[in-house]
PANUMAR-913598 format. One line per field, with one value per residue (C-alpha): chain; x, y, z. Coordinates in steps of 0.02 Angstrom, whole numbers, plus 50000, padded with zeros to 5 digits. Layout:
cadena <- c(A; ...)
xx <- c(X; ...)
yy <- c(Y; ...)
zz <- c(Z; ...)
end
This chain:
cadena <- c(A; A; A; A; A; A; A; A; A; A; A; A; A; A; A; A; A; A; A; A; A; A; A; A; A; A; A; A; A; A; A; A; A; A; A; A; A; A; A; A; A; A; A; A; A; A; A; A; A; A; A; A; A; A; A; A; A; A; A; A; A; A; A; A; A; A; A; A; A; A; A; A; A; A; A; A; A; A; A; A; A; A; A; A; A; A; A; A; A; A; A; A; A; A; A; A; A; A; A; A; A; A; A; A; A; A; A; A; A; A; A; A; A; A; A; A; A; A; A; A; A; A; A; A; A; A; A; A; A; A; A; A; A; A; A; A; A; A; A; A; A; A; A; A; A; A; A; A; A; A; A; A; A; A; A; A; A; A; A; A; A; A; A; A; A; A; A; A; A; A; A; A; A; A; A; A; A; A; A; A; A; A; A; A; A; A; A; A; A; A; A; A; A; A; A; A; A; A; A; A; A; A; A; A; A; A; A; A; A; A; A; A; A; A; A; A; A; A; A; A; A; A; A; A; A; A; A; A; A; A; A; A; A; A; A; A; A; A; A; A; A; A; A; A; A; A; A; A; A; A; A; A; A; A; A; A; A; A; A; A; A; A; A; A; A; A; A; A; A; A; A; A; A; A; A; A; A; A; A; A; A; A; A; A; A; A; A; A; A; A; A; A; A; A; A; A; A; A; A; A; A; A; A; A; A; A; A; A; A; A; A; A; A; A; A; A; A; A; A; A; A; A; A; A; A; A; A; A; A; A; A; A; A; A; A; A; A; A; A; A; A; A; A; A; A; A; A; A; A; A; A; A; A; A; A; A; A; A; A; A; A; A; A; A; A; A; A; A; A; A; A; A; A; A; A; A; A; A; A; A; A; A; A; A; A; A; A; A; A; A; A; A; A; A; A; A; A; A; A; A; A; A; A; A; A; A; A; A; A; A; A; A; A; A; A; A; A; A; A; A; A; A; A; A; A; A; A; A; A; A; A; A; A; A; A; A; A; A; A; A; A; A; A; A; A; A; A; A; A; A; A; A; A; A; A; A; A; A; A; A; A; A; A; A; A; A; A; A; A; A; A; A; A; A; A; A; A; A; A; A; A; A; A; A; A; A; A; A; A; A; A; A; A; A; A; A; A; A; A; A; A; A; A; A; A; A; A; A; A; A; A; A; A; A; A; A; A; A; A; A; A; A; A; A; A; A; A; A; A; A; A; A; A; A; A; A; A; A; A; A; A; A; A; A; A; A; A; A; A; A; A; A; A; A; A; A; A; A; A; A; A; A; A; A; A; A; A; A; A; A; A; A; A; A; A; A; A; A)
xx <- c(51964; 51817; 51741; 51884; 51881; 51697; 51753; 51892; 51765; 51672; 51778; 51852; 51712; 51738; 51913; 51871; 51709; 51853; 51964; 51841; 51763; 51916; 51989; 51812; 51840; 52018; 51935; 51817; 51929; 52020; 51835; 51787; 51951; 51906; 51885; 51779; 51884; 51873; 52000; 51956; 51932; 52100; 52020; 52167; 52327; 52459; 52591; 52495; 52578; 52422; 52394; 52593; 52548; 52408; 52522; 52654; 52513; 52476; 52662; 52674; 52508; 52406; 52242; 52124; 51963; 51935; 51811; 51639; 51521; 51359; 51239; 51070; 50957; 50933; 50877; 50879; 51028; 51094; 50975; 51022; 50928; 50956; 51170; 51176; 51073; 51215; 51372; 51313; 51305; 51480; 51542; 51466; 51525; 51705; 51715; 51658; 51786; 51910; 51841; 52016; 51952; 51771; 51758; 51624; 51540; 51540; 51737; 51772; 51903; 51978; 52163; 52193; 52372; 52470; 52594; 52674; 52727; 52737; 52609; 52428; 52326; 52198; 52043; 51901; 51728; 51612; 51659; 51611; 51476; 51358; 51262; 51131; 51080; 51189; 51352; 51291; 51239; 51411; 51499; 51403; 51433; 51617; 51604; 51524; 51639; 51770; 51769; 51867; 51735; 51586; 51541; 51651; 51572; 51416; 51305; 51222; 51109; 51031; 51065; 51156; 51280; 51401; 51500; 51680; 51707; 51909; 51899; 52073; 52126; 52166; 51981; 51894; 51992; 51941; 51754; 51761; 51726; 51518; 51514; 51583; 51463; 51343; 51378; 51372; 51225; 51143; 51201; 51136; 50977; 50943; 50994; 50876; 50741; 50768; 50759; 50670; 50798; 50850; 51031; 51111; 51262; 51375; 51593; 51678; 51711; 51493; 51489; 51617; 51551; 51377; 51420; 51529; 51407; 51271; 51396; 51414; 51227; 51169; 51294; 51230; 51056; 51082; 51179; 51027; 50923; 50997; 51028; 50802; 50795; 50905; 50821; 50623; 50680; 50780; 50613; 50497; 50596; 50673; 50529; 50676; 50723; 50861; 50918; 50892; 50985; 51131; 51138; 51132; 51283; 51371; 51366; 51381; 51565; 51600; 51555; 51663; 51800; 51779; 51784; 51925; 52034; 51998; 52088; 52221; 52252; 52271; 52114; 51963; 51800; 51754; 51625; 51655; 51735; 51585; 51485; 51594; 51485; 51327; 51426; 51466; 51290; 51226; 51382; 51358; 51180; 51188; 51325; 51210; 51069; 51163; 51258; 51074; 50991; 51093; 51100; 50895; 50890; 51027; 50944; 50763; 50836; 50937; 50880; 51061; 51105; 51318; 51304; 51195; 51317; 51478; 51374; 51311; 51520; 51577; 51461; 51421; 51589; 51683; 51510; 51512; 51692; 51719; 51548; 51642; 51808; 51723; 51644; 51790; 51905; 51772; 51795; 51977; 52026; 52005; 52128; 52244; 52182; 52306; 52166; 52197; 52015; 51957; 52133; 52081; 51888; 51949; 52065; 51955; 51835; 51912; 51986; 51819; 51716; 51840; 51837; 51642; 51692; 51794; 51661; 51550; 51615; 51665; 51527; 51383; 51405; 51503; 51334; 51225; 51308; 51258; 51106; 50933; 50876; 50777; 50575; 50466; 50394; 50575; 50575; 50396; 50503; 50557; 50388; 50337; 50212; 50226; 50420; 50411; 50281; 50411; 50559; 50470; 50393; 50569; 50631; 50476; 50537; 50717; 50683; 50544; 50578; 50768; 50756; 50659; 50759; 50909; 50832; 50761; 50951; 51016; 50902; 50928; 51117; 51122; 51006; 51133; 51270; 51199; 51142; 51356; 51401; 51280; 51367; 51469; 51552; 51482; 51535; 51513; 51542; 51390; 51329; 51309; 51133; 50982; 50927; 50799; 50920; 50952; 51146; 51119; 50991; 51111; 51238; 51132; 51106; 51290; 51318; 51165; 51226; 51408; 51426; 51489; 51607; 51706; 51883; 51998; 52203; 52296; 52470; 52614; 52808; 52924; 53071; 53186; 53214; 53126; 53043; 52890; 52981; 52992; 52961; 52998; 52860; 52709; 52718; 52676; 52545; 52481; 52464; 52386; 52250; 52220; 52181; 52091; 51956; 51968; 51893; 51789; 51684; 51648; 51489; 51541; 51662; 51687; 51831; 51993; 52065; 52266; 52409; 52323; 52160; 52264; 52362; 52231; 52162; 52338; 52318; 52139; 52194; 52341; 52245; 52137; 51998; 51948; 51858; 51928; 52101; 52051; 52164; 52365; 52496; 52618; 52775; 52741; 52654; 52714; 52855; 52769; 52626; 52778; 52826; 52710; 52669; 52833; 52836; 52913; 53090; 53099; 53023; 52849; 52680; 52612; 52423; 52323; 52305; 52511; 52492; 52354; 52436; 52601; 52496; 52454; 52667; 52774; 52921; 53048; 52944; 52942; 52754; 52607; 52439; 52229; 52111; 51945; 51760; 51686; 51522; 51499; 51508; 51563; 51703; 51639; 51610; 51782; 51919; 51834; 51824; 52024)
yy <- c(51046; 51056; 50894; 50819; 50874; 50818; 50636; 50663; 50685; 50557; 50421; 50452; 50508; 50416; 50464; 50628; 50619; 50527; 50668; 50809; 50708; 50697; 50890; 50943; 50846; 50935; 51108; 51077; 51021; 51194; 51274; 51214; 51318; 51461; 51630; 51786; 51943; 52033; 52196; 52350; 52332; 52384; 52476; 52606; 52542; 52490; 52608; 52755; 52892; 52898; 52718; 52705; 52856; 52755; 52606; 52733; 52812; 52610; 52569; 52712; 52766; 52620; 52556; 52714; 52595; 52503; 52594; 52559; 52690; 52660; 52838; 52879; 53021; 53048; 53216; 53125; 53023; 53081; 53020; 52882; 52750; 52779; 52807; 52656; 52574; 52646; 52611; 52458; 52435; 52508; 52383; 52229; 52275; 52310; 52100; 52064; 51984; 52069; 52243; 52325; 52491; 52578; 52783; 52848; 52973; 52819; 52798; 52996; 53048; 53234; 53295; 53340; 53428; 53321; 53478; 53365; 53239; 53368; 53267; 53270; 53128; 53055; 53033; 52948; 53071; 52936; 52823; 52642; 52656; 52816; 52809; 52959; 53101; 53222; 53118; 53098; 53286; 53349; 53230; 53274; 53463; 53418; 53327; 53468; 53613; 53483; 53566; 53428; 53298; 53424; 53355; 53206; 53102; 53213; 53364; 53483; 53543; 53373; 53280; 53161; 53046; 52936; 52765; 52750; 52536; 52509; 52328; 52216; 52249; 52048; 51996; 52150; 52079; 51884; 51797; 51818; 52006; 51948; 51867; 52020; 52130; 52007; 52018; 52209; 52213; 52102; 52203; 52369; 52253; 52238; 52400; 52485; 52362; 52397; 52568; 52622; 52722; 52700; 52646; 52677; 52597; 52641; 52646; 52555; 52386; 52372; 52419; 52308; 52164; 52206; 52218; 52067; 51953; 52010; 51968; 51805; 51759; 51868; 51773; 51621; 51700; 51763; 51599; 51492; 51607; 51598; 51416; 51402; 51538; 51431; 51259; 51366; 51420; 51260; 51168; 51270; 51269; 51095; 51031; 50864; 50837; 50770; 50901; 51010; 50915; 50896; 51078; 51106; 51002; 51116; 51265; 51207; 51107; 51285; 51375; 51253; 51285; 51461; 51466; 51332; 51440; 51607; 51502; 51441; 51633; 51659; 51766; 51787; 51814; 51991; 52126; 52095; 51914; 51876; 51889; 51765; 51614; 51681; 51742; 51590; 51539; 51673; 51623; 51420; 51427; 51479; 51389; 51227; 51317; 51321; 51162; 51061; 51153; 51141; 50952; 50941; 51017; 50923; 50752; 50823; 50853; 50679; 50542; 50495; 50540; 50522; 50642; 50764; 50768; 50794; 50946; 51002; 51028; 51079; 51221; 51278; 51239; 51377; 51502; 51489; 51492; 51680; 51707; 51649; 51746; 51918; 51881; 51842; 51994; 52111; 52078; 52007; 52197; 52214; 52140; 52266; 52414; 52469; 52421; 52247; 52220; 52248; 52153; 52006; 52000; 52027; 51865; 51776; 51792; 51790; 51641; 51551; 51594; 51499; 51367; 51353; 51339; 51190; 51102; 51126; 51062; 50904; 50860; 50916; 50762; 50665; 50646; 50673; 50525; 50397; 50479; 50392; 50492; 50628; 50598; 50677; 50812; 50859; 50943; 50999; 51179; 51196; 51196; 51331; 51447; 51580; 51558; 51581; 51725; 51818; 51801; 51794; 51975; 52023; 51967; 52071; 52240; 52222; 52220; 52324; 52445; 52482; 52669; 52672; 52563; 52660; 52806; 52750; 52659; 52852; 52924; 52799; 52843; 53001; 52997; 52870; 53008; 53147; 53019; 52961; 53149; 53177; 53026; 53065; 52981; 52966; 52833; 52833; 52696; 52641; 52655; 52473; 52494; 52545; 52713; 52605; 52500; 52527; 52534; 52715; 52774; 52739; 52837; 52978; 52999; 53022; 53141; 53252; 53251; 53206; 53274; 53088; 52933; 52922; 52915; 53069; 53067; 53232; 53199; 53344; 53307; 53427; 53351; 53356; 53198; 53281; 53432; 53408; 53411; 53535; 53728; 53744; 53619; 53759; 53853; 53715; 53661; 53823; 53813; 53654; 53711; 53841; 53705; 53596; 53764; 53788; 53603; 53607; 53768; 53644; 53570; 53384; 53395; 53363; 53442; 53358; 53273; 53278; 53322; 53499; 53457; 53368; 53517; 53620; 53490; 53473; 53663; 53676; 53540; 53630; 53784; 53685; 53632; 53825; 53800; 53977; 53899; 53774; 53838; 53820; 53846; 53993; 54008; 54056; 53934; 53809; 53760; 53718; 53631; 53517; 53484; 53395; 53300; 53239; 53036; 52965; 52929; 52745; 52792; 52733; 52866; 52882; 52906; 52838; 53038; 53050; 52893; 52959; 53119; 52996; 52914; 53067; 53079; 52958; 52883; 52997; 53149; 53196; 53164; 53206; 53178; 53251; 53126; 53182; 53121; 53191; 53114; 53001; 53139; 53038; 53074; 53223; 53326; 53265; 53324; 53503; 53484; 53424)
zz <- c(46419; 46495; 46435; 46510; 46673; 46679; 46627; 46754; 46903; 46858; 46840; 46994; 47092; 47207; 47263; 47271; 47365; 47512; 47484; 47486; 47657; 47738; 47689; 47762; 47927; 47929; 47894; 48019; 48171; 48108; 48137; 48293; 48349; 48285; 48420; 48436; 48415; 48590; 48538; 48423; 48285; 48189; 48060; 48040; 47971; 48080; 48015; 48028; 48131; 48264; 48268; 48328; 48452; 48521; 48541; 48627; 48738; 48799; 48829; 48939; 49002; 48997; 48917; 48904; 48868; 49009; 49143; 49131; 49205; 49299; 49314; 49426; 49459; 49631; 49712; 49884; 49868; 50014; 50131; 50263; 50192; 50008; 50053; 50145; 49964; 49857; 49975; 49974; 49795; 49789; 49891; 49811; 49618; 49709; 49740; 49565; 49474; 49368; 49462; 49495; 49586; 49616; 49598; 49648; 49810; 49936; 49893; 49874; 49969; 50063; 50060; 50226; 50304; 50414; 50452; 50592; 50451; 50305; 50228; 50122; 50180; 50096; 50222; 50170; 50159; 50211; 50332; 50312; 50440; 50456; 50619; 50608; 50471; 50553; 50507; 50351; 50304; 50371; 50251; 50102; 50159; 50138; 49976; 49905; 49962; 49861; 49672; 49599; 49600; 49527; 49337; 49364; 49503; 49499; 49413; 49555; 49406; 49396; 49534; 49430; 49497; 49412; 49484; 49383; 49364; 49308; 49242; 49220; 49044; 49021; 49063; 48971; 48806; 48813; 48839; 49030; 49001; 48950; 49114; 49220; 49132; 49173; 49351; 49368; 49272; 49394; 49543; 49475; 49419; 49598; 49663; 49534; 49600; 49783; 49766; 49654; 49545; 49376; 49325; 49167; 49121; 48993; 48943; 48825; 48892; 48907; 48740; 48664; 48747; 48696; 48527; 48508; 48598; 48477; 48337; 48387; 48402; 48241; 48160; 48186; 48158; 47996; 47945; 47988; 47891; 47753; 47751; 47782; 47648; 47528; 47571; 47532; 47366; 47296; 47369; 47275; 47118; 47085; 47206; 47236; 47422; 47370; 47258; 47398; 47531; 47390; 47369; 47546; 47599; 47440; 47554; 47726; 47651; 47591; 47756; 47853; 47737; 47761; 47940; 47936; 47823; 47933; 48082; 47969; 47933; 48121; 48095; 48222; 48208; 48195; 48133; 47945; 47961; 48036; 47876; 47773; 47816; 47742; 47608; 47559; 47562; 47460; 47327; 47339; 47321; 47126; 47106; 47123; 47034; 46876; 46868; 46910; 46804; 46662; 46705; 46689; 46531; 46448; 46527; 46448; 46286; 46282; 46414; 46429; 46603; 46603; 46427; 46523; 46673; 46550; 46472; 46638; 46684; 46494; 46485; 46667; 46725; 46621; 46678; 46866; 46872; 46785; 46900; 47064; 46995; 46981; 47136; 47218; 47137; 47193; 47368; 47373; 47315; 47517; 47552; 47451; 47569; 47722; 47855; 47950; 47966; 47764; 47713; 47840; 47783; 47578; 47579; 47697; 47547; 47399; 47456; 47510; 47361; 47252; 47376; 47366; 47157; 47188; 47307; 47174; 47043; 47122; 47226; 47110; 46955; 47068; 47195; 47062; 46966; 47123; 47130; 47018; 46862; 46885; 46904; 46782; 46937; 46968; 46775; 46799; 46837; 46648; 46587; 46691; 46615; 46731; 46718; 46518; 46507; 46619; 46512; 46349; 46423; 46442; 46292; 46209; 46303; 46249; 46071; 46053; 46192; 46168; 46182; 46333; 46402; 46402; 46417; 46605; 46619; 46592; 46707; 46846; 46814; 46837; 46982; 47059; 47034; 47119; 47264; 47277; 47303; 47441; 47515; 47681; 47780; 47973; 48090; 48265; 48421; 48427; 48241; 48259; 48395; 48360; 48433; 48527; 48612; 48812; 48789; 48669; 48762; 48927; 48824; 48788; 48973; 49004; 48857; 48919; 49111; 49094; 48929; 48872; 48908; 48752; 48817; 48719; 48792; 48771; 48796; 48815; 48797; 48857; 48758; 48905; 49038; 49221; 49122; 49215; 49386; 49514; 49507; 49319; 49280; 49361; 49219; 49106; 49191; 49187; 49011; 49016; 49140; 49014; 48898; 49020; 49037; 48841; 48825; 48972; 48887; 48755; 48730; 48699; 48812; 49013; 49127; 49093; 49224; 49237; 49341; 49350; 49446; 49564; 49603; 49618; 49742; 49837; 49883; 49916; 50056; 50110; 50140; 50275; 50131; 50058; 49910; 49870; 49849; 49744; 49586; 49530; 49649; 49610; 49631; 49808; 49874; 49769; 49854; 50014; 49933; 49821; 49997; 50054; 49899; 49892; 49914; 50067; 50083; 50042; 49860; 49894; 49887; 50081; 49986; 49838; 49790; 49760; 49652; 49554; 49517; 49457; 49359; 49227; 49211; 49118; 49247; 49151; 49206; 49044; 48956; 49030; 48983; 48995; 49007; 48956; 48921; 48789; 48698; 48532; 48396; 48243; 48130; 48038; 48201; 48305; 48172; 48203; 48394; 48378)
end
């Protein structure tokens, strides 16, 4: 069979080499369309019970990944000059692009008792202009008697100060996001310049788009390299240009397959995906190894260059292809798992390695058919000395040596074995930086002031339409703040921020701004402080702190949720912290 499908390529060589040129120009207009992936990666499976309670939480909560967080140490931040530096900065990353809202000390605001209106309003701290010191000092004096910003906006134990970015969710999930990051960067770039002070940025959406942007250029990086890598080793062993250049044009039909075939899944290019390319280098390349070398040996032992390529297919053909089908098998079985990511990257594969068979084995003796003899330097290689003394050395210790060989085969074994069961399994948000790398060192300096960024949502149901409504809801959320102080003794953790903080907020401002009275209402004084939190009468909030506190309850008033920051403690650590 073989035999004849060797005579079959190379009678009609020349068909095929049209059809193979023409399916590669169709795989690579399918290419050039190909996209970065700019969401999570989906490595749990879509019918797992808290992958649909994520979903639920974004349906009616929102996306929880989409603040980026800028930090600085400052003992004297609250000087004239350096205030004025970071209002300023404030203002300037509010009119970036896709920057939907700024929180941070310039922006912070006071509840104060409108009892004319039967009202809280929300009065800016700082005013946009700060003439002298004074002003200044008796502002900060306020923000600080304000207990609901300490450890969120800022740590008094370090002087630590933190800026709270909300991005649009659209623009932080396509390519624009790199060029917003860009921006802020460049703004905090300057501000760090001007003054002096070093910023650290960190959140989600930075480290997405850092990671994604270096996927894209490694990727190309490690495709190029391995391409050189391939074209030094086929040089220094066949020592034929044009054996080289034939082998090359093997892999890089196969990589544009692969990549055409990933956008003909409706795939994009992710974390794993990413690696397909080279993959298909690191397959193709001994694809074309054995078929030429298999044809140089046949053509040494018979001059007769059409026999040599029908032996080159008959007896390499059947070889590479149960080589290609373990290959692909071993990485296909991927695509059998539950996550989208591994099934995406296991047919991806599977499917390309086969592909890179089929290139192969037409292009290989049909090319190689067209192409002159080969010179007597280009079979120099089988007469190697150094070449033979290795495998005739090898051939020496596997029949002389058996015993010791499997004796070291055992030992290496069971060495393996014990090194699988001290095998855990650790993965974190950023296991993909280095610990020398700005964006986890940035991180680090949240977790040790802010005790982290890492978004974690709590989220309560009362099973009952309006449960969360009026009197009967205080008692609730007295449970929950008991929770909230629960996670906020934690280590890893920050104060949760929910309907609770606000409350205890509303009545600190109802009792004329005591920081004494910044806890729950009771029953008592419940009532009054509902009262004035209450919306106004044509059904829209009279302050930005009203919507805030609406925004922690679903419009049923029946879920509500914590939000809190906690740091990057991997998956063996979190299940016990949950």
């Amino acid at each position: 069979m073989w035999k004849s499908l060797a005579k079959f390529v190379l009678k009609n060589k020349v068909l095929l080499l049209v059809l193979l040129t023409l399916t590669t120009a169709v795989m690579g207009f399918f290419a050039s369309k190909i996209k970065l992936s700019y969401e999570f990666a989906r490595a749990i499976p879509t019918d797992n019970p808290k992958y649909k309670d994520y979903q639920d939480f974004k349906a009616t909560f929102g996306d929880d990944g989409n603040t980026m967080v800028i930090g600085t140490v400052q003992k004297d931040l609250f000087t004239l000059k350096n205030f004025e530096a970071y209002c300023k900065l404030n203002n300037d990353i509010k009119k970036v692009r896709a920057v939907e809202d700024v929180l941070s000390v310039p922006g912070a605001i006071n509840l104060q008792k409108d009892s004319l209106g039967e009202r809280l309003q929300a009065v800016r701290i700082f005013p946009d202009s700060l003439g002298t010191q004074t002003e200044l000092d008796s502002a900060a004096s306020t923000f600080h008697n304000l207990p609901f910003y300490r450890d969120l906006m800022y740590n008094p134990a370090t002087n630590a100060y933190m800026m709270a970015v909300r991005l649009n969710r659209e623009i932080i999930n396509s390519k624009e996001r790199t060029v917003v990051i860009q921006n802020i960067r460049q703004l905090t770039d300057a501000y760090a310049t001007a003054t002096g002070t070093p910023v650290h940025l960190s959140g989600l959406p930075l480290i997405r788009t850092v990671v994604s942007d270096r996927i894209q250029s490694e990727m190309k990086i490690f495709l190029i390299g391995s391409l050189l890598l391939s074209v030094l080793i086929l040089l220094v062993f066949f020592r034929s240009v044009s054996t080289t250049l034939l082998s090359m044009a093997v892999v890089i039909i196969g990589v544009v397959w692969s990549v055409g075939i990933m956008q003909l899944m409706g795939y994009q290019i992710s974390l794993l995906t990413a690696l397909i390319p080279s993959l298909v280098v690191v397959i193709g390349i001994p694809n074309c190894i054995y078929f030429i070398n298999k044809y140089h040996t046949s053509y040494l032992q018979s001059g007769d260059k059409e026999q040599s390529l029908i032996d080159m297919v008959s007896k390499m053909g059947v070889v590479t292809l149960f080589c290609n089908i373990t290959a692909a098998i071993g990485f296909a079985v991927f695509a059998l798992t539950r996550s989208a990511i591994l099934k995406e990257f296991g047919a991806v594969a599977g499917i390309s390695i086969m592909l890179i068979f089929v290139v192969s084995f037409i292009l290989l003796p049909a090319v190689l058919s067209l192409l002159p003899v080969p010179k007597e330097k280009e079979l120099k290689y089988l007469h190697s000395k150094w070449v033979h003394a290795v495998l005739a050395k090898l051939e020496y210790w596997v029949f002389n040596y058996k015993k010791q060989i499997l004796g070291i085969t055992a030992v290496l074994l069971v060495i393996s074995g014990l090194g699988i069961m001290r095998l855990q399994t650790l993965a974190r948000i950023v296991d993909d930086l280095p610990k020398e790398d700005i964006i986890y060192k940035d991180l680090k300096f949240f977790e040790s002031n802010f005790k982290g960024v890492m978004p974690l949502e709590i989220v309560l149901d009362s099973k009952k339409r309006r449960g969360l409504s009026g009197m009967r809801a205080l008692n609730v959320y007295s449970k929950l703040d008991s929770l909230a102080q629960f996670i906020a003794e934690q280590p890893n953790m920050r104060r949760p921020l929910g309907v609770g903080e606000g409350l205890k907020f509303a009545k600190q401002g109802f009792y004329e701004g005591d920081s004494f009275n910044y806890a729950l209402p009771n029953s008592f004084d419940g009532a009054f402080v509902g009262e004035y939190l209450r919306p106004s009468k044509d059904g829209q909030a009279d302050n930005n702190f009203s919507r805030m506190l609406r925004s922690f309850v679903d419009t049923a008033s029946q879920r509500t949720r914590l939000s809190v920051s906690m740091a990057d403690v991997g998956t063996q650590q979190l299940p016990r912290i949950l």
